[in-house]
C-alpha angles and dihedrals in degrees: 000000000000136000121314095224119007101144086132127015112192078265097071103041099058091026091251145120090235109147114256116240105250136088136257120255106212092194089068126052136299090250090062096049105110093207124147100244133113117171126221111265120174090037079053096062097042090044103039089036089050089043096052097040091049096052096053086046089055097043084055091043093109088047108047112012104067085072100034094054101182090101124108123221129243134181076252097052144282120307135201109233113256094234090064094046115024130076105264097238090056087047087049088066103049129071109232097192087086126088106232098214089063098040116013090178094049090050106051089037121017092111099053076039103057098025121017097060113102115206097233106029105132113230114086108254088351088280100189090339090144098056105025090055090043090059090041094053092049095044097059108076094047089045088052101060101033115126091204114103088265080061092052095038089051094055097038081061099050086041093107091160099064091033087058090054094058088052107179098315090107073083103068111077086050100049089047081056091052092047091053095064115119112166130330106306093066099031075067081059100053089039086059091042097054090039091061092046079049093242098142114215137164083353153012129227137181136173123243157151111289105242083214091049113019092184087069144064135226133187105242115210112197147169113285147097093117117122107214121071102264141349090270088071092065102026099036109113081201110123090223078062099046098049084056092058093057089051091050086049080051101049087040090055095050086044101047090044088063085046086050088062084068110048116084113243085002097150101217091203098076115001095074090063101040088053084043099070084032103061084039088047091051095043082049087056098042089049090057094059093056128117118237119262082229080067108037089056103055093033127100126221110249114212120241129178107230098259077061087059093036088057087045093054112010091167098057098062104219102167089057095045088054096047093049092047087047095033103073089063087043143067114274079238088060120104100185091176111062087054102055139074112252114200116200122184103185103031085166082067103056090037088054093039087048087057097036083061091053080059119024113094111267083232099051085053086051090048096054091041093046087044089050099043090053101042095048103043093035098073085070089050123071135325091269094049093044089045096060106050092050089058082074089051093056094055097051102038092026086227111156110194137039123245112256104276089249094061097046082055097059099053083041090058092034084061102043105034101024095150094052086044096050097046097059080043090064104039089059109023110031125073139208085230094051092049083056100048090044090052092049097049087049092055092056089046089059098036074053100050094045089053087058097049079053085063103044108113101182102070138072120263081236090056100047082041090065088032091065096043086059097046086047086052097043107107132212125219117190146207094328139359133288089233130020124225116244131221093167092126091055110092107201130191129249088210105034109070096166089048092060096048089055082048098054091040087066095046101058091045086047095057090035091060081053091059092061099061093045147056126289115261098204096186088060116131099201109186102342107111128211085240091067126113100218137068122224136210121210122206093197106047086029091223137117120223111219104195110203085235084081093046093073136096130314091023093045145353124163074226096066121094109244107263091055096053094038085044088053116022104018091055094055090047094041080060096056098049085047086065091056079073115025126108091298104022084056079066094069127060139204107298091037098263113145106233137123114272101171139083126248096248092042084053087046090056098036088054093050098045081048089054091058093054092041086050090046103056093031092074090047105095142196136206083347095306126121111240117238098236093181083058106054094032094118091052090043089056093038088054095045091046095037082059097040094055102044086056107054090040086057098051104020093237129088125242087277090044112248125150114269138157102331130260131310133266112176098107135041107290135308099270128218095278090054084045 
């Protein structure tokens, strides 16, 4: 499942890849963790295919380069010259003055590195920047002129006249909400209020599958509501973090001061300010009581009936705030709560925010709704708005300019419309021949990945047994989904671009409270759209979503010899079906269910492997900082494996060489320099 709401991520609003402010749900799929990483992707196909075309090469060097005579020689062994094996535009991106066997990074991607990079492109590290621009740029023309509701949304977006003449006044029914607010009852109100209009505050919520039970569907309640990326922002003693708090105080102040406007007898010479260090005072607070992302990561959500979390809060009302999202779709008599499964990962968080509203100043709490209602929403009103909440965007990211306004739009409509977008993606830019050469190489990845678990020595003939019966079940989606989602009843404005987005927002509460009457789809794509660069694996549907966006040039083309697909792509997909069995994937099994299905001896293997690998990345270091190798233990072991695999799918042997399943065929041939 995806998110319930995702219509517009922090990204999308300011034009941005700032990480949106919620947390991940492990028990759903990787597509719905909102975590803040974004791999590098470009510098990953020239890295992982050179790799993987150098090394076939090696291993045939007795056998072809005494005649071909181009090749240099190494302590490791002789090598063709790049230049003489590899496609020129990879070629383009390495620096061939270093020797590979001294620096294998260097190598594959000093020249993107040192030369390629632009100061202000958006992406961090340029994860997928290539691809994901490329679709986008295609995309925009037939998006523009569309009749469909992602047509009128777009140019409702890029309408700036008739956003300038709404000025800020879209605010004022919400802030005259906020200033109602007299003690907790109605501050329950004014939470369910900002959450339809998907202005996240206090807390975050999604809908769904139930890892106990993956044909069902529970509402998840979970830590969230602070602005910055993460709880180091606002607790950190660093200077660099310090120096971001300021900004965020700046950027408060601007943004309060517009809100003042709107508040009868609100003196603007000195309440802006004073809001200001509130709203910052009550997201610090918030951001104490967080979890760790360490945490959240490894934790599993308890179930709880509503009276349980009633117990657990009492003065946040929760049973009111569900009834009221789902209520608006349901009869007054429906009380939707007391009849669903409510998964809660960090119950410490929502007992200690239960206590933190019997004490915090009515005020201070104003002052951080108002400031998050403004800044949010105010990135889809006019130029000034807009202008000021990016100003926060530029101290913590250090990104200097906007995106063109065009191309703000289209992430805007791809997140808020992905199944309309990706339609018209498909139908121009997806091919019945691509679909077949994706599906192929993803049949030798799992008959690889099957040979290897043949090989495994360390764990019991139980456990590969079960092993092999999740990877048989695992299923495969590809390139766009098996029913489309349809919006058809929504009639959107050509003139009124914040308007849609509270539209949509309903919508998608409104179709997420139906998930939770009614069986899983588990092939159910949620919010990721077919346009996306990226492929997602899902523990409880045990399945990995492949979007056409990341079948495209330079990650995949049936036209492509081999290496060059299993270097790129494969890799990427090898890592997905890796996370159907790292430290938190081996926790679900076949159908989805979350249980243990492995012996004591085989966990005690599989944790001290896993250590080697923690202990491994976690003296690598960047920009002087120590990388948290606990933290990103599922990705380190998704990335060996996705290597790993691809690999041995492409050649038929595994990284000792030894035989394995034969070679690929997903692309257009091997090539002469895959011999």
């Amino acid at each position: 499942g995806g998110p319930s709401c995702s219509c517009f991520s922090m990204a999308d609003r300011y034009g941005t890849f700032h990480p949106d402010d919620s947390v991940e749900s492990l028990q759903g799929s990787t597509q719905t963790r909102k975590v803040w990483r974004r791999r590098v992707g470009i510098c990953l196909v020239v890295t992982v295919g050179a790799f993987l075309m150098i090394s076939m090469v090696t291993g045939l060097a007795t056998m072809y380069l005494s005649s071909w005579g181009n090749g240099f020689s190494s302590a490791y062994g002789t090598f063709l010259r790049a230049e003489d094996s590899l496609p020129a535009d990879m070629v383009a991106l390495m620096d061939l003055e270093v020797n590979p066997c001294d620096n294998f990074y260097d190598y594959a991607c000093g020249t993107f590195s040192k030369g390629k990079l632009q100061g202000d492109q958006l992406e961090f590290a340029h994860a997928w920047d290539g691809v994901s621009h490329n679709n986008t740029e295609r995309l925009q023309p037939l998006i523009a002129t569309s009749k469909q509701n992602v047509g009128i949304f777009y140019r409702s977006c890029m309408n700036d006249t008739a956003i300038a003449e709404s000025g800020s006044e879209p605010l004022r029914p919400f802030v005259d909400q906020v200033e109602s607010v007299k003690d907790l009852v109605s501050l329950t109100a004014v939470i369910y209020w900002m959450h339809k209009a998907n202005v996240v505050v206090l807390y975050d919520w999604s809908v769904e599958s139930d890892p106990h039970a993956p044909d069902t569907s529970a509402l998840y309640l979970m830590q969230g509501g602070i602005t910055m990326p993460a709880p180091s922002f606002y607790t950190s003693s660093k200077q660099n973090m310090k120096v971001k708090r300021e900004g965020f105080k700046r950027v408060a102040r601007n943004v309060l001061f517009e809100v003042c406007k709107l508040i009868k007898g609100c003196d603007t010479a000195t309440w802006p300010a004073t809001a200001a260090d509130a709203a910052l005072k009550v997201e610090t607070e918030l951001a104490e009581r967080f979890a760790s992302a360490e945490k959240q990561r490894t934790e599993h959500s308890t179930a709880y009936t509503i009276a349980e979390v009633q117990k657990l809060a009492p003065h946040l009302h929760l049973r009111r705030f569900i009834n009221a999202m789902a209520g608006t779709y349901h009869s007054q008599e429906d009380t939707i709560a007391d009849k669903i499964k409510i998964m809660i990962r960090n119950p410490a968080y929502f007992q200690a925010l239960d206590k933190y509203l019997t004490e915090v100043k009515m005020d201070d709490m104003k002052a951080y709704l108002l400031f998050r209602l403004a800044f949010v929403l105010g990135a889809d009103m006019d130029q000034h708005m807009e202008d000021m909440g990016f100003m926060l965007q530029r101290v913590i990211t250090g990104q200097m300019n906007k995106v063109p306004r065009w191309k703000k739009c289209m992430h805007s409509a791809t997140n808020a419309l992905p199944d309309d977008v990706g339609k018209i993606f498909v139908e121009h830019f997806f091919s019945v021949k691509t679909k077949q050469a994706a599906e192929r190489m993803l049949l030798r990845l799992k008959l690889a990945f099957k040979d290897d678990l043949d090989n495994v020595k360390w764990l019991a003939e139980s456990t590969k047994d079960a092993a092999k019966e999740k990877l048989k079940a695992m299923f495969f989606a590809i390139g766009e989904p098996s029913h489309w989602n349809s919006d058809g009843n929504l009639k959107l404005s050509e003139t009124r671009f914040l308007w849609n987005g509270l539209q949509l927002s309903e919508w998608y509460i409104h179709h997420s409270f139906l998930r939770l009457t009614g069986v899983t789809a588990k092939k159910r794509w949620g919010s990721t759209s077919p346009t996306m660069a990226d492929a997602f694996y899902s523990y409880t549907a045990n399945g990995l979503f492949v979007p056409a966006g990341i079948l495209q040039a330079p990650f995949f083309s049936p036209t492509f010899e081999d290496p060059r697909n299993y270097g790129a792509l494969g890799g990427i997909l090898g890592h997905e079906i890796t996370h159907g069995f790292d430290d938190q994937g081996r926790k679900f099994g076949g159908n989805g269910q979350f249980n243990n299905w492995w012996g004591e001896d085989d966990v005690k293997s599989f944790k001290k492997k896993a250590k080697c690998i923690v202990d491994f990345y976690s003296k690598q270091e960047l920009d002087g900082r120590a990388v948290n190798g606990e933290l990103t233990l599922g990705e380190n072991i998704a990335d060996m494996g996705g290597v790993k695999l691809a690999y041995t799918a492409l050649t038929g042997k595994d990284s000792t060489g030894t035989d394995s399943a034969g070679g690929a065929g997903g692309g257009g041939g091997r090539g002469t320099y895959a011999a």
